[in-house]
DOLUM-312240 format. One line per 3 residues: for each residue x, y, z of C-alpha. Coordinates in steps of 0.05 Angstrom, whole numbers, plus 32768, in hexadecimal, padded with zeros to 4 digits. Layout:
N
X/Y/Z ~ ...
***
This chain:
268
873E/78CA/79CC ~ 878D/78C9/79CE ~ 87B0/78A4/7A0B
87F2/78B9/7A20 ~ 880D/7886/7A4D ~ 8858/78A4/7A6F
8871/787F/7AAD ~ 886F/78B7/7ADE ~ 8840/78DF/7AFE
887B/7914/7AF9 ~ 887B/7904/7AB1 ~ 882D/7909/7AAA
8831/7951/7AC3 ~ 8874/796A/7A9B ~ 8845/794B/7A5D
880D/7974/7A68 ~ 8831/79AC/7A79 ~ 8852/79AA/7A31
8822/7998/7A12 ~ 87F4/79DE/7A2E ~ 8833/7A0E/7A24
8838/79EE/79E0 ~ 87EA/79FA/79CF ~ 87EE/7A3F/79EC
8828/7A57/79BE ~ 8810/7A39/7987 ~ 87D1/7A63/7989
87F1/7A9D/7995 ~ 87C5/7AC2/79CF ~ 87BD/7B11/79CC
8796/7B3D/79FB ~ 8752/7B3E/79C7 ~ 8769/7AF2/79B7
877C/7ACA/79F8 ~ 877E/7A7C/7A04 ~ 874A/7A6C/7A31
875D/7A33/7A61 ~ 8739/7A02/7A93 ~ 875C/79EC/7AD0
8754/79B7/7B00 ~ 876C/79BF/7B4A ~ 8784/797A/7B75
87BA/794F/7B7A ~ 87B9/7938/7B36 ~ 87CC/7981/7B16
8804/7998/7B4C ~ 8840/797B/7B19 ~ 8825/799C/7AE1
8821/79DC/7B03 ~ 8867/79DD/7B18 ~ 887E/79CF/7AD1
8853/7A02/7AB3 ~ 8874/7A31/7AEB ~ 88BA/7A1A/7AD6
88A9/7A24/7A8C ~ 8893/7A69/7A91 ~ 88CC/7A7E/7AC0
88FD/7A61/7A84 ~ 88DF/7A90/7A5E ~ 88B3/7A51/7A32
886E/7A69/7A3F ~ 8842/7AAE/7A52 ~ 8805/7AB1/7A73
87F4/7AFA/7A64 ~ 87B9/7AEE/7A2E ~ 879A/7AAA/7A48
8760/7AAF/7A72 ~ 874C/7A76/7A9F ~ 870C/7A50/7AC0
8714/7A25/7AF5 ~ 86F0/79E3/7AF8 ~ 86D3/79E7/7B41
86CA/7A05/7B82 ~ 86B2/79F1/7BCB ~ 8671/7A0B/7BE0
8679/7A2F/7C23 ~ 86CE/7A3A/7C28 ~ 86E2/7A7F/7C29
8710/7A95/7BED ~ 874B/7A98/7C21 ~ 8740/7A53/7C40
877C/7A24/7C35 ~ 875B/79F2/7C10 ~ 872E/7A24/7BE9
8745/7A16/7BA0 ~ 8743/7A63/7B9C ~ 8780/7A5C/7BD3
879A/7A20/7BAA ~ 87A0/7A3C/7B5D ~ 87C1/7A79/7B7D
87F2/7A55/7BAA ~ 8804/7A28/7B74 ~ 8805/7A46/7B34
87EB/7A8C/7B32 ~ 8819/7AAF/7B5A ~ 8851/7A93/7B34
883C/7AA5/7AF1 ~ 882D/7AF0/7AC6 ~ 87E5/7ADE/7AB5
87B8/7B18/7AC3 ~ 8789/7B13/7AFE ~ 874B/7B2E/7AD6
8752/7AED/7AA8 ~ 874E/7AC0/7AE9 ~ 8707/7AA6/7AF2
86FE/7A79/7B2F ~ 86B1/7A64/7B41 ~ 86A3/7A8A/7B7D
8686/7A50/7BB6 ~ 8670/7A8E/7BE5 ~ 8644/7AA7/7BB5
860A/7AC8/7BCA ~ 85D1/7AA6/7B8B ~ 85FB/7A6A/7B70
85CA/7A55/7B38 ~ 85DF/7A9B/7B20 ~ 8631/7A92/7B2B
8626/7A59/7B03 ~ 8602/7A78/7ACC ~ 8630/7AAC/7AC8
8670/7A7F/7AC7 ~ 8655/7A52/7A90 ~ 8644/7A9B/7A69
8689/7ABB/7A7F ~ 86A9/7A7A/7A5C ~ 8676/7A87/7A1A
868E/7ACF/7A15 ~ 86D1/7ABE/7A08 ~ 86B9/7A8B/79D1
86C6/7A46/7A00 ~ 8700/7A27/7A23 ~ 8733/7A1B/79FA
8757/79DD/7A16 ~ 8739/79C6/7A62 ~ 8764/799B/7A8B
874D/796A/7AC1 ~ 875B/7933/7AEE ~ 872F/78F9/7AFD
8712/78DB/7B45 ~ 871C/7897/7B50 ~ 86D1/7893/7B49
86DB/78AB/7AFE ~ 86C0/78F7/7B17 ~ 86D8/7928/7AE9
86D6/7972/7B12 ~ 86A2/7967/7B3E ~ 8670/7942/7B0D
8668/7901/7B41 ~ 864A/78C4/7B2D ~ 8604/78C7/7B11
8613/7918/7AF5 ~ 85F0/791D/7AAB ~ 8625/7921/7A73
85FF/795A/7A5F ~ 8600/7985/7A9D ~ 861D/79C9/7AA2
8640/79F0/7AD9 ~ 8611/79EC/7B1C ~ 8617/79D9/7B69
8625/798D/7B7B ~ 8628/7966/7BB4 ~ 866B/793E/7BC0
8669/78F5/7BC8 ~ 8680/78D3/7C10 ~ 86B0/78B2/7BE7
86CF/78FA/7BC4 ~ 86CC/7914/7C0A ~ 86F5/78E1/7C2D
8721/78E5/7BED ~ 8729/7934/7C02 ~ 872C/792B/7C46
8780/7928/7C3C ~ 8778/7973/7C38 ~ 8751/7983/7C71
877C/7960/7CA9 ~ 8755/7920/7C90 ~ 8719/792E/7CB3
86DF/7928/7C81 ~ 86BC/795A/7CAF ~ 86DB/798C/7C91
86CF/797B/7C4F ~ 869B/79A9/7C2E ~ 865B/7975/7C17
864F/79A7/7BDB ~ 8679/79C7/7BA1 ~ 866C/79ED/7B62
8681/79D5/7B20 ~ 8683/79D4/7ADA ~ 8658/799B/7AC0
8668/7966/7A98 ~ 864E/7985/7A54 ~ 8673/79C6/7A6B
86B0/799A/7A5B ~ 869D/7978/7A1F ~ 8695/79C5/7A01
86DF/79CC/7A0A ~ 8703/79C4/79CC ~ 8731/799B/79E8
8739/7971/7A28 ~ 8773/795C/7A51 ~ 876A/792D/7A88
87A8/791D/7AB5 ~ 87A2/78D7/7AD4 ~ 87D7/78B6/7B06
87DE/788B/7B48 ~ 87C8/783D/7B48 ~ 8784/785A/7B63
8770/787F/7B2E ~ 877A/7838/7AFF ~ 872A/781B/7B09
871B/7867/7AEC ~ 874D/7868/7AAF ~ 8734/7825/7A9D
86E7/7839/7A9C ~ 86FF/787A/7A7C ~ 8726/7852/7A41
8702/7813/7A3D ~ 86C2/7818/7A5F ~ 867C/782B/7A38
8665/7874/7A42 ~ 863E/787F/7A85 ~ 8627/78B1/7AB6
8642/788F/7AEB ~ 868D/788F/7AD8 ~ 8680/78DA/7AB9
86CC/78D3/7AA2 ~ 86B0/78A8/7A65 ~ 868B/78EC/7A4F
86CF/78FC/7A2A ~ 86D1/78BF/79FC ~ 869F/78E4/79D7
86C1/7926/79D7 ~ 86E7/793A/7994 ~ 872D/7940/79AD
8742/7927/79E8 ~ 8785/791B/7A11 ~ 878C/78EE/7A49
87D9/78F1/7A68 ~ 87E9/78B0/7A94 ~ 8812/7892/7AC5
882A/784C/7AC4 ~ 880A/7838/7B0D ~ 87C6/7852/7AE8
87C3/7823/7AB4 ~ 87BB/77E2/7AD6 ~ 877A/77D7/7AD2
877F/77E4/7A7D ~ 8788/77A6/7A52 ~ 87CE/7794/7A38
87B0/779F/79F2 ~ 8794/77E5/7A00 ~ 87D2/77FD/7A22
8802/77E3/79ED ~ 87D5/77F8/79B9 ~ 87E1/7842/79C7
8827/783B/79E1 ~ 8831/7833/79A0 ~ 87FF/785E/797E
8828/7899/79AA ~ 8870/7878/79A4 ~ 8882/78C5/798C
8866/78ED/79BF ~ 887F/78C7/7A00 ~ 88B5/78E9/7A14
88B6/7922/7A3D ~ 88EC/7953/7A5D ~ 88DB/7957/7AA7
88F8/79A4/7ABE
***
């Protein structure tokens, strides 16, 4: 596991957003070869998206031969809803970008047999031989997509039910009434992630520090099901200063130093 510790939450988004245009030119994506990509929705991605916006409107990136799979989906929202993260990826970052909309795959929360939207979207990510790189954000639980405390590292992409405590966390964009917060989601599981070849996790905020600590420091367990990715061959978590708190002086100096060359980061 590499940590990347930058001050900002700006910073932490203009890092991963360099760090995916750089991955994606590098492999050099072509209509029978594309980069297949996993993407979070949230708070913790909106920086990111803006840079990866900026970077393809400088002409630094295309978006024309990667396909994508979203981690998640409310249960129950229609695809138009505000707050559906169909509404969100497309207000946010689709719109603003040349990727083809056949290469967009979004779990659909409305479907009519979900065991079988879920089947499909964990074969539809096998047909194009895996995700490439997945980036994610964490809960302040230690959730990764919707996998809640107590989710086997081994599942795969299903229905779950949402914690009070993600709920209330939510609630900020439903006119914080939790009432309006859908109780169930589909997601990609756990073990869905760890087939990724690579893994980027975007951590920031002081509230996020208990899970960045568990994530880093803490033993592997179902109930922080961030601590999956310790065990995963490569992966990248990108930090803000306020989320490191609760890390040891040791830990945090330790790869401050280990990524001395790979700190700095040009925010556009």
């Amino acid at each position: 596991m590499r940590l990347i510790p930058v001050t900002s939450a700006q910073q932490v988004g203009a890092w991963a957003a360099n760090y995916i245009v750089a991955q994606i030119n590098a492999f050099k994506p072509t209509a029978k070869r594309p980069f297949v990509l996993g993407l979070p929705t949230g708070s913790s991605p909106l920086m990111m998206y803006g840079q990866l916006i900026k970077l393809h409107k400088a002409g630094k990136v295309s978006f024309k031969h990667v396909v994508t799979f979203n981690m998640d989906e409310y249960v129950g929202l229609p695809k138009d809803h505000p707050e559906s993260y169909h509404s969100f990826m497309y207000n946010n970052f689709f719109n603003h970008i040349d990727i083809n909309k056949k290469n967009i795959h979004i779990l659909d929360g409305n479907a009519k047999d979900i065991d079988e939207e879920c089947k499909k979207y964990e074969e539809k990510m096998l047909s194009y031989g895996g995700v490439k790189l997945f980036v994610g954000g964490v809960g302040q639980d230690g959730h990764i997509a919707f996998n809640e405390p107590g989710s086997s590292l081994a599942s795969r992409t299903r229905i779950k039910t949402l914690t009070m405590d993600t709920r209330i966390a939510n609630s900020r964009f439903f006119n914080n009434d939790v009432n309006k917060v859908p109780k169930y989601a589909l997601t990609v599981g756990v073990g869905t992630l760890m087939d990724a070849e690579e893994v980027l996790l975007l951590v920031s905020g002081h509230n996020k520090a208990l899970a960045l600590q568990m994530a880093v420091e803490g033993s592997v367990n179902h109930l922080w099901t961030v601590t999956a990715l310790q065990q995963h061959r490569k992966s990248i978590i990108v930090c803000d200063e306020p989320s490191t708190s609760e890390l040891k002086v040791k830990t945090l100096k330790y790869f401050q130093q280990l990524e001395a060359d790979n700190l700095k980061v040009k925010v556009l």
